[in-house]
N, C-alpha and C positions, 0 to 999 in steps of 0.2 A: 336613793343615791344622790339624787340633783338637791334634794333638801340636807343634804348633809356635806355638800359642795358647798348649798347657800348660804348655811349656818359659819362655816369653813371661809370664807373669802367677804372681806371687807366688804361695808357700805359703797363704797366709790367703785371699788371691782365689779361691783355687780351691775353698778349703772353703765360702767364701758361696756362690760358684755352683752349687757342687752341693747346697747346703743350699736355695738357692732353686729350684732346678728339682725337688729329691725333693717341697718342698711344691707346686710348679706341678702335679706330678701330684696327688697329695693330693688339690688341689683339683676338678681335672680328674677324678676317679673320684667323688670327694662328689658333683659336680653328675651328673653321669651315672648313680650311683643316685638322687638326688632327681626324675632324670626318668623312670626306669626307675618306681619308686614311685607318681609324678602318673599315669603312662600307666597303671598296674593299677587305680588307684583308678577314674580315666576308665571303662576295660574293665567294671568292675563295677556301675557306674553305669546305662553304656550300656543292661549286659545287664538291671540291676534294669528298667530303663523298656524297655526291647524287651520283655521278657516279658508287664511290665504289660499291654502295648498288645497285643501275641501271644494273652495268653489269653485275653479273649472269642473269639475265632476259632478258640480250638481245641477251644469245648467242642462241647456236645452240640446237639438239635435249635434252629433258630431261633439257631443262632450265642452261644444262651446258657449259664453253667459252671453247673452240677452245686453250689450250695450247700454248704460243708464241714462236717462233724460238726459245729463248735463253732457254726454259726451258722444252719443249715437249720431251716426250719417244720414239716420232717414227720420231724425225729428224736422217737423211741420210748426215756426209760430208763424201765429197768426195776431196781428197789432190792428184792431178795428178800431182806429185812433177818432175818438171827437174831436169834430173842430175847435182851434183856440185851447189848447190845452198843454201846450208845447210839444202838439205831436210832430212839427215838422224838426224841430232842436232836437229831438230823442230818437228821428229815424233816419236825418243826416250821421249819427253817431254809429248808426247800421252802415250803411253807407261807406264812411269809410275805414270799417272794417273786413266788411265781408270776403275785401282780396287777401288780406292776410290771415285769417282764420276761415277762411274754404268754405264757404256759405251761400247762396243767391238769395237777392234781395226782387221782389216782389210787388210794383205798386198794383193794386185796384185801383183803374181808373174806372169811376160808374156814372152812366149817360145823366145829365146834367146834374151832377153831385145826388142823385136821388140813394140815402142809404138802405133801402130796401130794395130787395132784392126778388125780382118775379121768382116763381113757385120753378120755373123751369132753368132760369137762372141759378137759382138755387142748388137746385140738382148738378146742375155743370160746373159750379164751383166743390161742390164737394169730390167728385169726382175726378176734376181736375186736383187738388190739393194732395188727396190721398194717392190718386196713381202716377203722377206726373214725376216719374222716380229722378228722371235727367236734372233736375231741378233742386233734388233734396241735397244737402240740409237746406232747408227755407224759411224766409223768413217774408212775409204778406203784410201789407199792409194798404190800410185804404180806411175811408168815412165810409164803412160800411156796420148796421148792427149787427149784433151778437145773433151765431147761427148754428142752432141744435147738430151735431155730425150723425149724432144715434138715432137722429129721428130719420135715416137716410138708409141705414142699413150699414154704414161705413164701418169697412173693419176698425181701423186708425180715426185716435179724434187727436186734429193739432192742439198743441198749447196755446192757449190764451193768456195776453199780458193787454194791458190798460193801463192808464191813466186819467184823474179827474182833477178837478179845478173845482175853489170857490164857484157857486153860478151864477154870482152877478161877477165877477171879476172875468168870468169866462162872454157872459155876455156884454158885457161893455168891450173887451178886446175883440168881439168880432163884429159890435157895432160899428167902431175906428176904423177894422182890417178892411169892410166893405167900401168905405168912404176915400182911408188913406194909403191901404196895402201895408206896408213891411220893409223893411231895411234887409231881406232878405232877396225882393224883387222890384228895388223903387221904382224903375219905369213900366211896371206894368199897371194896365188899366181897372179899375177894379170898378164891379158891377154898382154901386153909388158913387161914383167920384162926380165930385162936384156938387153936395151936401155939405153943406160947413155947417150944419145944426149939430152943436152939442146932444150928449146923450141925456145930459138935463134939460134941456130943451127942449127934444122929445120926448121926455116922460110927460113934463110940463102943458105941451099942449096935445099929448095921447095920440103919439106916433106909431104908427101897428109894428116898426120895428123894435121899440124898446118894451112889445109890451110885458106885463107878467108871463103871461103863455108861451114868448120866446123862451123863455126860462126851461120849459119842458124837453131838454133836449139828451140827457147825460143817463135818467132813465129809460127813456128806449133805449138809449143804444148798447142797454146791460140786456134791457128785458127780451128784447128781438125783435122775430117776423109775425108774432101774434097782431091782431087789429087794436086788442084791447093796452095793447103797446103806447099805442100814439092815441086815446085818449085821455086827454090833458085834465091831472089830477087825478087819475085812477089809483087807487089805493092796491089795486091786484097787479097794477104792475108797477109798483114799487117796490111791495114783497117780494116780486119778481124777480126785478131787478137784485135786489138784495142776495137771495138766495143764488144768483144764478155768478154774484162776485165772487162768495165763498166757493162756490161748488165745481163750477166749470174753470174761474182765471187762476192761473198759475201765482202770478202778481200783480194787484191793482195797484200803482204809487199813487205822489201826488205833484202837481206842477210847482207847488211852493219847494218840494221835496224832493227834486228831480234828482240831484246827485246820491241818496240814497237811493232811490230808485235803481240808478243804473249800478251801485255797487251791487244790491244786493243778487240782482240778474247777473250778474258777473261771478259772483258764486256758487247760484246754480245752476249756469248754463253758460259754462266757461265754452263749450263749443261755439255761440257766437259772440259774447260777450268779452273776452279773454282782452284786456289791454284796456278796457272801456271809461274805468274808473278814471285811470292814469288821465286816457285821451281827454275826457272829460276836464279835469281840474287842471289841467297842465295845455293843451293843445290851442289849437292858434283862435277859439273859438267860433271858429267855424260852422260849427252844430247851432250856433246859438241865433234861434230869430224875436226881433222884438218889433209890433204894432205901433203904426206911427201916428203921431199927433192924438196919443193918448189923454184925455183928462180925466183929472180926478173929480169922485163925485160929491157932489153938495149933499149934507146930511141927510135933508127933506127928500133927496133923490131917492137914498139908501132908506132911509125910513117905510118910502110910500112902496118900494118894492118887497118890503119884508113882510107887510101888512098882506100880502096878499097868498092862499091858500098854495097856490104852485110854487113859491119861494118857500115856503114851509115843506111841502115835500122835497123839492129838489135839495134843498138843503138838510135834511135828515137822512137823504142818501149820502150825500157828500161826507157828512161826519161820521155816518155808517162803514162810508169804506177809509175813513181818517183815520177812525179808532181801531180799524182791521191791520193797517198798515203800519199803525203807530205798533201795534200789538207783534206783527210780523218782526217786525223792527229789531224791538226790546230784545226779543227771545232770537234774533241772529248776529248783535254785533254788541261790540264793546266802545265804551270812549274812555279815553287815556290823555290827559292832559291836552286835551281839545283836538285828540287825532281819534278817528273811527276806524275800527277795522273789522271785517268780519270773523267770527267765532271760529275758533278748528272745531272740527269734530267732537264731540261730545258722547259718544256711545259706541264701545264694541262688543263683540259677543263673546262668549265663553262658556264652558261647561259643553260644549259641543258633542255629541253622541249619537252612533255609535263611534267612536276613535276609526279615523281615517289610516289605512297602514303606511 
């Protein structure tokens, strides 16, 4: 019949026909994915609101969920801030926050700055951290090293957050800080005052405070309370360290980095963080302390310190947790015409089963 149509109806009739039925399909596939497309959208919908309604049922005692890190009343951080690394600029920003987002702030003061902590000390801080409920949500801070909570028995381990610094930029700033203190507390007296030797100066005629060895400072205080901690140049305890950034800190930033720092804690731990970013880029700067009568260093300065074994480690640490945080970074924010912003959400669930009634 259709060859006797064909035979039947002009050359040109036959090219519209078949030009009109290729686009009848055309169409007929468009609307079939437009509906394939509405039906996924539906599905994810479905499952966003099944789950919502799903999860109080699926938590814990009394049918009620489990509070999440970013928002729970009885999280515990804990900020074992290295010196000169902008930890007093990043925990004045706690400071003053903690009355308006409902939080207590926490210094470790430790008998003359030693950041180790005796074995019965030890015990009393963790103890205190975990049960000291009047206190929670908390936020601790102090120059104290990183301190295992499971090696205690502790139900609760706090969260760890950190930050690190170049480590000659870190120790030249607390070469200065000893000698000239800080625009933060000018008329206090600090324990060199009255040294006007450069830190060139001192490298130059092999001053025991600028030496390489000072340099050893940024891995203990990842690696801990072990001995082999604080020997200077140990290879076991810069794995150590290493492993103990990834595994135990929530987030290590960086001091050149600091305002991505504090966005991205503001993210995930809008319970003490909430406002931080703002305060941060917009506030009277307040938070902010800088080292006085800082200079900068002569080449042969930087040269003769790089040369040396423990500036190679402490600096492979450094980029260690550089590349961690560059890494953290990437895969939580966006930039858009030179504005940063953190990522929404990126994943929910669906196909959820059995069907909740």
């Amino acid at each position: 019949m259709m060859g006797l149509l064909r035979t039947m109806m002009p050359h040109k009739v036959q090219i519209l026909a078949v030009l009109a039925f290729g686009l009848a399909l055309l169409f007929m596939e468009n609307q079939i994915q437009r509906i394939e497309e509405s039906r996924e959208v539906l599905e994810r919908t479905m499952a966003r609101h099944e789950g919502a309604e799903s999860e109080p049922r699926r938590g814990g005692a009394g049918g009620q969920v489990t509070p999440s890190l970013s928002e729970a009343d009885d999280v515990v951080v804990v900020y074992n801030r290295v010196p000169k690394t902008g930890s007093t600029s990043f925990t004045n920003l706690a400071y003053d926050l903690c009355g308006r987002n409902g939080f207590h702030v926490l210094h470790i003061n430790t008998s003359k700055n030693n950041p180790v902590l005796s074995l019965q000390d030890q015990v009393r801080f963790v103890h205190n951290v975990t049960s000291w409920s009047e206190m929670k949500p908390a936020f601790y801070h102090g120059h104290v090293v990183y301190l295992d909570f499971s090696k205690y028995g502790a139900e609760g381990k706090p969260t760890y957050v950190n930050v690190v610094r170049d480590p000659v930029e870190r120790l030249v700033s607390y070469y200065y800080f000893l000698r000239f203190g800080d625009d933060y507390r000018p008329g206090l007296r600090r324990r060199k005052q009255g040294d006007k030797k450069t830190f060139d100066e001192c490298v130059a005629t092999g001053g025991p405070d600028c030496s390489a060895e000072k340099l050893w400072l940024q891995i203990p205080f990842f690696c801990g309370h072990h001995s082999e901690c604080w020997t200077v140049g140990s290879r076991w305890a810069l794995e150590t360290a290493k492993a103990n950034l990834v595994r135990q800190y929530l987030l290590v930033g960086l001091t050149e980095e600091l305002e991505d720092f504090v966005m991205l804690l503001e993210a995930v731990l809008p319970r003490f963080f909430r406002g931080a970013t703002q305060l941060y880029r917009t506030g009277k700067k307040s938070h902010l302390r800088k080292t006085s009568e800082k200079k900068p260093l002569a080449p042969e300065t930087l040269s003769r310190l790089r040369r040396s074994d423990v500036w190679k480690m402490e600096n492979e640490f450094y980029v260690f947790a550089r590349d961690h945080f560059h890494f953290v970074r990437a895969h939580a924010v966006r930039e858009k015409d030179g504005v940063v912003s953190v990522l929404p959400q990126s994943f929910f669930y669906e196909k959820i089963y059995p069907k909740v009634g």
